[in-house]
C-alpha positions in Angstrom: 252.4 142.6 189.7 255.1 140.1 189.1 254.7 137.1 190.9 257.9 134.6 191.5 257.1 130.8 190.3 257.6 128.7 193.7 260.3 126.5 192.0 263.7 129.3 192.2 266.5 126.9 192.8 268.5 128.1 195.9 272.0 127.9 195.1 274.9 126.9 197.5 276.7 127.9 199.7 274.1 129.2 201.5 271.2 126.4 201.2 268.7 128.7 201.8 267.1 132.4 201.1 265.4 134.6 203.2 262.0 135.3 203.0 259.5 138.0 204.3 256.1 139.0 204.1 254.5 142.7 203.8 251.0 143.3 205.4 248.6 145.6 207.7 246.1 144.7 210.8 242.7 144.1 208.7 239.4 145.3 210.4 239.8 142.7 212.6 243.1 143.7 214.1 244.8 140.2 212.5 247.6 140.4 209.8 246.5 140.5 206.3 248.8 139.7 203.7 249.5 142.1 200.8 249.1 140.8 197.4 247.3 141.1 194.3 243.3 140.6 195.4 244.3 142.6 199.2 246.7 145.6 198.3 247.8 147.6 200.7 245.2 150.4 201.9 245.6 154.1 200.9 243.3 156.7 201.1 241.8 157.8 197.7 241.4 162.1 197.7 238.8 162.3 195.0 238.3 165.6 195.9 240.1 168.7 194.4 241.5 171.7 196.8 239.5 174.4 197.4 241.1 177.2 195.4 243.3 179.7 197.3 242.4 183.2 199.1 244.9 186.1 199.4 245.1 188.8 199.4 246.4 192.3 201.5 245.3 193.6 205.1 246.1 196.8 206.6 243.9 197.1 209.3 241.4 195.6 211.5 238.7 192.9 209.5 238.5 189.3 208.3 238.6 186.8 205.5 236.8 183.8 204.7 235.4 181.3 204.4 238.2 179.1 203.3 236.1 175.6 203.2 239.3 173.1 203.2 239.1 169.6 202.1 239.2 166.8 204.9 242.5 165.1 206.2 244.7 167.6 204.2 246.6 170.5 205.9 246.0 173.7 205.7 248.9 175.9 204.6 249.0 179.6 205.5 251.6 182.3 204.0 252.1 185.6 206.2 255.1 188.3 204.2 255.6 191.9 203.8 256.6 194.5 206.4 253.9 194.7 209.2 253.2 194.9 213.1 250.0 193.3 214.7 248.0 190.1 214.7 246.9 187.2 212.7 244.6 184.7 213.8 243.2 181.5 212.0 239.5 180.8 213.1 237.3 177.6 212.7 233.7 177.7 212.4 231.0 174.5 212.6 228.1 177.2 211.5 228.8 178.6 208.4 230.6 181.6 210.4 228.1 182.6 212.6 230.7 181.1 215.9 234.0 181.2 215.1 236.5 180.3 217.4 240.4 180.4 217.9 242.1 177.2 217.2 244.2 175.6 219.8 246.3 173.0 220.6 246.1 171.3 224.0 244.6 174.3 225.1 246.8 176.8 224.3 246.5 179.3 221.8 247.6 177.9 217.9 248.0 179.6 214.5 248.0 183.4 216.0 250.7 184.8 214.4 253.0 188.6 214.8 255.1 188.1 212.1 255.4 186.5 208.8 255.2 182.8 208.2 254.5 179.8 205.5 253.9 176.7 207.1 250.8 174.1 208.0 248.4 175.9 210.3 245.6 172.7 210.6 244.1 169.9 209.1 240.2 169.6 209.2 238.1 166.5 209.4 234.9 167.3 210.1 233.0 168.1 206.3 231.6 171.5 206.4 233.8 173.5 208.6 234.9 176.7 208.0 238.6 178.7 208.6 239.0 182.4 208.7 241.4 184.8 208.6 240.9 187.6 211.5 243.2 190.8 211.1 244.2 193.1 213.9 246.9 194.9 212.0 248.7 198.3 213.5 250.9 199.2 211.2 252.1 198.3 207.8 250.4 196.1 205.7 250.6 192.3 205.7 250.0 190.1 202.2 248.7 187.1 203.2 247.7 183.4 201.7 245.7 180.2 202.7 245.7 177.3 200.5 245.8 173.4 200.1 
């Protein structure tokens, strides 16, 4: 990090320079300063993705466990000529409950046609996403990934 020396002449006409500081609410709630010894704070992902499932569906069944990492979404690829029902489901037990996801109550990430986009992001360690298929006709190639 380069720091300025504290003697810069300021030139005329102006007579002066504008100066601002960059910082964050510490623990405390009060502004920290960033600099050198306080940098600004980031979130570190040491941990890899899980790698991918996908796969084809044609009828009625499931996939999973898809174990994602914490605080990173969840994206979910739906293509191919097909009629029916996808449904992402998140388990706390290792699959035994599973249960629809929602979003102020309402049903979430059920899907009747295809799609590629962020379905969740998980922060509780240990839970689970599946993949429930009610297909009726066609078949639909499907992806989940981080």
């Amino acid at each position: 990090m380069k720091h300025l020396p504290n003697d810069l002449p300021i030139d005329l006409p102006g007579g002066f320079a504008p100066a601002f500081a960059l910082g964050y609410a510490d623990p405390a709630g009060r502004f920290a300063l960033i600099d050198h010894d306080s940098p600004l704070p980031v979130l570190a992902r040491g941990e890899s993705p899980p790698q991918p499932l996908e796969g084809m569906a044609a009828t009625v069944g499931e996939e999973g466990p898809f174990t994602p990492v914490p605080g990173t979404p969840v994206m979910l690829r739906l293509a191919g000529e097909w009629q029916g029902t996808v449904t992402v489901t998140r388990s706390t037990d290792n699959g035994a409950t599973r249960n629809p996801l929602t979003l102020a109550g309402a049903p979430w990430a059920s899907f009747t046609g295809n799609a590629c986009e962020p379905v969740w992001v998980e922060y509780e360690d240990g839970a689970t996403l599946y993949l429930e298929f009610d297909i009726t006709g066609g078949t639909v190639s499907w992806r989940i990934a981080q």
